[in-house]
C-alpha positions in Angstrom: 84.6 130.8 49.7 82.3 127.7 50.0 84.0 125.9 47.1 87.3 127.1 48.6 86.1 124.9 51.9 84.3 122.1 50.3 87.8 121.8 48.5 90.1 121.9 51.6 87.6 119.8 53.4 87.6 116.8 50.9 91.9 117.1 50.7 91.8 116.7 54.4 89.4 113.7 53.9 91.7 112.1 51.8 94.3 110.3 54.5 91.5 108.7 56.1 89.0 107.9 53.1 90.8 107.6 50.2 89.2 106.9 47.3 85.2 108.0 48.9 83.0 109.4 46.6 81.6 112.4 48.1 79.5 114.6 47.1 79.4 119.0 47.0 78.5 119.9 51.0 78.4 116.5 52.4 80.0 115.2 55.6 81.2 112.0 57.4 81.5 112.3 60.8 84.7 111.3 63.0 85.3 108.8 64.4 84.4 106.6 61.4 85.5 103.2 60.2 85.5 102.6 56.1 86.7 99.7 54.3 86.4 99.6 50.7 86.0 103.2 50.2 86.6 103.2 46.3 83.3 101.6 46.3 80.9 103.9 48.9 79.3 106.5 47.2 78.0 109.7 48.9 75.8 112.1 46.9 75.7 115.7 47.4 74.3 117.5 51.0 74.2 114.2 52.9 75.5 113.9 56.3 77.0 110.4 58.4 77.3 111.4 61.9 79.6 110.1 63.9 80.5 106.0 64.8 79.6 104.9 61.2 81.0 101.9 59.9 80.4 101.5 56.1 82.5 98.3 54.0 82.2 97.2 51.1 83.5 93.9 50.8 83.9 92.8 47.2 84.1 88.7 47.0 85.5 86.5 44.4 82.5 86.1 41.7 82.9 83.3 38.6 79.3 84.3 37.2 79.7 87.6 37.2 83.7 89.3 37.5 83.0 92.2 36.5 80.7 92.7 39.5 81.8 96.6 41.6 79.7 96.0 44.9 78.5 99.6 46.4 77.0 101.3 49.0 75.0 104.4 47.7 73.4 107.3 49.5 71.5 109.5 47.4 71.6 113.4 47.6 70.5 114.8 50.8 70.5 111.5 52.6 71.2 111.7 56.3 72.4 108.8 58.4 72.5 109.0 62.4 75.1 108.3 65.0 76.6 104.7 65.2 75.0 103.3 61.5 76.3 100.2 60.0 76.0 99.7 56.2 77.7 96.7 55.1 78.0 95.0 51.4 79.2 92.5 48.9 76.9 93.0 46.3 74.8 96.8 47.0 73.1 98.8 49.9 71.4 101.8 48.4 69.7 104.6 50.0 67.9 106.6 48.1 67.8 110.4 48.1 66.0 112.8 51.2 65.9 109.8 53.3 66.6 110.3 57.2 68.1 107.5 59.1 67.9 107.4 62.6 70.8 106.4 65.2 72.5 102.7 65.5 70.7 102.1 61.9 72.1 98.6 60.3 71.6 97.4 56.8 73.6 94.4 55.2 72.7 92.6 52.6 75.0 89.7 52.8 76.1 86.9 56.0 78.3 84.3 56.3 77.7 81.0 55.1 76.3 78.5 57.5 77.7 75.3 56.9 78.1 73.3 60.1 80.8 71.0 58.5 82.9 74.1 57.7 83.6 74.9 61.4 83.2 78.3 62.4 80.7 81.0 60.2 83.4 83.6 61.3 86.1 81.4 58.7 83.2 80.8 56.0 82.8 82.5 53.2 80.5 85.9 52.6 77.5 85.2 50.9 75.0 87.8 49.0 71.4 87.2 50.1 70.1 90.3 47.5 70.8 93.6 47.5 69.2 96.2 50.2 67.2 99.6 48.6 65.8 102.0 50.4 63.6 104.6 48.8 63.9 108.5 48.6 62.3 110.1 51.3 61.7 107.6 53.8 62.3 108.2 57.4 63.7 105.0 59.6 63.5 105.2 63.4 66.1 104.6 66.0 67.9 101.0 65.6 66.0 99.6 63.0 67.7 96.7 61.5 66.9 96.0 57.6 68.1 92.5 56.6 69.3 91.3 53.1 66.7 91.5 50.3 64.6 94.0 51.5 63.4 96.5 49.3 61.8 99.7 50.7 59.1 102.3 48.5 59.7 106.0 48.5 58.2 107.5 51.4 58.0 104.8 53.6 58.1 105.1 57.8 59.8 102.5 59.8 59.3 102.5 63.5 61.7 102.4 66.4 63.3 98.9 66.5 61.6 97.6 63.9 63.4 94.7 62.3 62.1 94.6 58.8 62.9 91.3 56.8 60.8 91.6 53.8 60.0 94.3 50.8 57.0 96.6 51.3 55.8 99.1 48.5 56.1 103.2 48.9 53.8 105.3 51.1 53.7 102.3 54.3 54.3 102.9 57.6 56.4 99.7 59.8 56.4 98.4 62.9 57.5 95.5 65.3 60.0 92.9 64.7 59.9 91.5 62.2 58.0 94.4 60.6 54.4 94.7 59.8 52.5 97.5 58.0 50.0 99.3 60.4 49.0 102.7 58.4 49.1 103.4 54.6 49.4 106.5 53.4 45.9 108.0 51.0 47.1 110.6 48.4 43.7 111.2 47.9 42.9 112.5 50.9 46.6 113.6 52.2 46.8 111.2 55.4 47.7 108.1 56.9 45.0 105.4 57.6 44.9 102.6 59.7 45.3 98.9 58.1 42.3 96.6 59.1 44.0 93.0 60.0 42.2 90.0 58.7 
């Protein structure tokens, strides 16, 4: 009966997703906005909820044409109301990793050329490609900006607007973000960073 439903469900997907990759149990809330579908992939058990705007935006590319841009969520991911995921090159979030609401991840912007008149009419261009470990947990509206590569198991605070890479097991705060704990495997707890 489940297989029956997961079947029926993913048919019924089809009008408004298209060519989505999704995975055995997994759901994306409506209402929902996704633009290059063919290239957002969605692992099994992972639920969008509702508001989520994911795009793919695939740009012309001399050095590399062959080039598929993607967004990728990992098996058993879970992403909050209202997230934003948007790419040209990859956004990838790895698997068992909860997102919180209003969540926003890009790993592109526009070009910035003042002689060019508006950003809005310049091109798209790929400042490196956004990963998120498995079994991290981000907190409401926390921005992650192109470049920024996330370790497994990794905590980012409410708000926290996190700009730079930090390895696996750190806990995140502020804007932009900064490590306050680190988590001891030894010992099986989080400890304070000492500044200085």
């Amino acid at each position: 009966m489940r297989r029956w439903a997961h079947t029926a469900a993913n048919w019924l997907y089809r009008p408004w997703t298209r060519n989505l990759q999704l995975g055995l149990h997994s759901t994306v809330g409506k209402p929902r906005l996704l633009s290059g579908a063919e290239f957002i992939q969605i692992g099994s058990g992972c639920h969008i909820r509702e508001g989520a705007w994911l795009g793919v935006y695939p740009q012309p590319n001399e050095a590399y044409p062959a080039h598929r841009p993607h967004i990728v969520l990992e098996d058993g991911a879970y992403m909050g109301f209202y997230a934003c995921l948007t790419a040209i090159d990859l956004v990838h979030i790895g698997a068992g990793s909860v997102i919180s609401d209003y969540f926003y991840a890009s790993d592109h912007t526009h070009e910035l050329d003042p002689r060019k008149g508006s950003p809005a009419s310049q091109p798209l261009v790929s400042k490196g490609p956004v990963r998120i470990g498995r079994n991290c947990i981000i907190g409401y509206r926390v921005s992650i900006l192109p470049g920024v590569v996330l370790g497994d198991s990794c905590v980012v605070g409410a708000h926290a607007v996190v700009t730079k890479s930090f390895p696996a097991m750190t806990m995140l705060v502020g804007a932009p973000a900064r490590v306050i704990k680190r988590f001891d495997l030894s010992d099986g707890c989080w400890k304070n960073v000492t500044s200085g």
